[in-house]
Residue, then its C-alpha position, 0 to 999 in steps of 0.5 A: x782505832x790504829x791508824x796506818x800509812x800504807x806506802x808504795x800502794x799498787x791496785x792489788x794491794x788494797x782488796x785483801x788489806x780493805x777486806x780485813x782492816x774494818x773488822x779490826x778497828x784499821x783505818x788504812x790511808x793509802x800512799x802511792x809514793x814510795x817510804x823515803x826521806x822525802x816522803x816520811x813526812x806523810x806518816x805523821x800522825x799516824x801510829x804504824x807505817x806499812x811498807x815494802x821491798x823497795x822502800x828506804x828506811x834509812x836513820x832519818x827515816x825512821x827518826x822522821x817517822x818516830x818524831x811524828x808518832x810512829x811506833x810500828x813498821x809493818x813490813x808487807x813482805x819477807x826481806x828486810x835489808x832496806x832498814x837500820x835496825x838499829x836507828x829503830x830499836x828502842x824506837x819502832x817496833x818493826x814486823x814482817x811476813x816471813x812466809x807468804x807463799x813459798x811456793x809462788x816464789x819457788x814455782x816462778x823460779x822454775x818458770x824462769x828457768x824453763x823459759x830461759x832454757x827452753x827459749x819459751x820468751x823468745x819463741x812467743x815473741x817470734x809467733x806474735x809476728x808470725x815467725x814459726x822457725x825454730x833456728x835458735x830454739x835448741x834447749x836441753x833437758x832439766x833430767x839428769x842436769x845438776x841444779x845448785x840451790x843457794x839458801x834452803x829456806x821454805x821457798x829453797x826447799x820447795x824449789x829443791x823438791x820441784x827440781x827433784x821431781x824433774x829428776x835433777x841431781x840437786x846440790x845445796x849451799x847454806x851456811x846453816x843446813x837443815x838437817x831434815x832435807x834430802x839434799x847434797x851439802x857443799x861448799x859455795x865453791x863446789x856448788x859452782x863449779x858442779x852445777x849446771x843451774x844455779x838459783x838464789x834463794x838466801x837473804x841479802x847480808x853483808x856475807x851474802x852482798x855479791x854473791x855471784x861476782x866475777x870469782x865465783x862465776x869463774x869457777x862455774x861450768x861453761x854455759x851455767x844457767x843463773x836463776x834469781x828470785x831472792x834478791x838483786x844485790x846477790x849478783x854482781x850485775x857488771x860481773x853477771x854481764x861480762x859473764x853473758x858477753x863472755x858466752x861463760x853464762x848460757x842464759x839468766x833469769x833475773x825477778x830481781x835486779x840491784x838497782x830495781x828500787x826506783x824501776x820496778x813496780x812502775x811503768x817505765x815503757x815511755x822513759x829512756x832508762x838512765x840504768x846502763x847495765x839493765x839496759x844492756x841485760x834485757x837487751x840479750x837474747x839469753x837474758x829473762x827479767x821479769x818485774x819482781x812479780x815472784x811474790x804475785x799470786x792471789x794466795x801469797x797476796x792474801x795471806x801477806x795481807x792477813x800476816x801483816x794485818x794481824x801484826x797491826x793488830x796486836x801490835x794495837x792491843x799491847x799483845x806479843x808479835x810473833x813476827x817481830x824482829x830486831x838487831x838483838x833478836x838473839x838477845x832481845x826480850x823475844x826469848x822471853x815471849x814479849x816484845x823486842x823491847 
């Protein structure tokens, strides 16, 4: 039987993971805890760790978890910036999900942005406590409105169609561009300065960190809309506050946030948050954050589940891994239809 260490567990997770690990022969042992240099420890003994987002799987994580006989990282989710590829390689073999749902991602986009330009958050909060004005509530139409999509991926694309079906005119930047999708290439930069929204949808790499900071939202439209769903990094989180304090940002709705990992996923309601900026950025009446919940819908969970655990499994019988990936995937044994290494 393959054994699992199963990190930064929440209720959730486990319906769809339990549902499918005794008919493949998984024994899951569940950790609430996040995957760190401090926690890895935990691992030992087991044969695969599965974890997540906001996990560290640093160099000496990973040669902690392969001194205690670790040879898998199954990783629960699509991005996976938080882990050194090359400490692993040779090592563990790590695997990911890269398509849960792209629709649950790229509709909770869009829910952001219509919360954030209709005002919706702020006029809940308002008849909660009986208050029906609506000074403040003005908002503007998505029809005709010029909508720039960074990164045109599955979750890009679904969100480019769902923007044409408000009738938004929609540009695209992606340093690789699809040649099958109906959408307006152009620079980052004319992206910028066109659009009248800008939402993220690209992977977090050493050419994508900062993405959003304060030259490119020089160049943007005076009350641009800013929509992130991908990840935090992507934004210069001080430069995205001097852009709202400035009033050059209209509003940004934010499901991720650069340093989310030791926030998000926990109930903080009782701590004075020691994270300035944050602090500062749920606090503006143009500014939405929700928790990192764009993944949350029961057909990404299950199919996460059903990915991952499929993974495992043929990671269990000495089988290929589809989603298995490495620093050398360009050059590794994967060409070949074997495994990275």
């Amino acid at each position: 039987m393959i054994t699992t260490a199963f990190f930064d567990t929440k209720p959730y997770d486990r319906p769809h993971f339990d549902a499918l690990a005794s008919a493949l022969g998984v024994s899951i042992t569940y950790f609430e805890s996040k995957l760190n240099e401090k926690t890895a420890t935990l691992a030992r003994g087991f044969d695969v760790v599965c974890a997540f987002v906001n996990d560290t799987i640093s160099e000496r994580v990973i040669d902690t978890l392969y001194e205690g006989g670790v040879r898998l990282i199954a990783m629960r989710c699509a991005g996976y910036n938080n882990i050194d590829f090359k400490a692993a390689y040779g090592k563990i073999h790590i695997v990911r999900v890269p398509a849960y749902s792209p629709h649950a991602v790229a509709e909770h986009a869009v829910a952001l942005l219509l919360s954030a330009v209709r005002h919706i958050h702020k006029s809940y909060a308002r008849t909660r406590e009986f208050n029906f004005s609506l000074t403040g509530l003005v908002g503007f139409d998505l029809y005709g409105k010029t909508v720039g999509v960074v990164g045109t991926g599955k979750i890009g694309r679904v969100f480019c169609d769902i923007c044409r079906g408000f009738g938004m005119r929609v540009l695209a930047y992606d340093p690789y561009p699809a040649a099958d999708l109906d959408v307006e290439y152009c620079s980052f930069e004319a992206l910028c300065r066109e659009s009248d929204v800008i939402s993220l949808h690209c992977p977090l790499t050493e050419e994508s960190l900062h993405l959003i900071d304060r030259a490119s939202i020089a160049l943007m439209k005076e009350g641009v809309v800013i929509i992130n769903t991908s990840r935090g990094a992507l934004i210069d989180s001080h430069a995205l506050l001097e852009g709202i304090r400035s009033r050059k940002i209209g509003s940004a709705a934010l499901d991720v946030y650069e340093e989310e990992a030791e926030l998000f996923y926990e109930d903080q309601s009782a701590t004075i948050l020691s994270d300035d900026v944050l602090m500062l950025l749920i606090s503006m009446p143009n500014v939405l954050v929700t928790s990192h919940q764009a993944f949350l819908t029961e057909e990404a969970l299950s199919n996460i589940a059903e990915t991952t655990m499929a993974s495992i499994d043929a990671f269990g019988r000495g089988a290929f891994m589809e989603h298995e990936i490495c620093y050398r995937c360009d050059h590794c044994h994967k060409r070949e239809g074997a495994r990275c290494f």
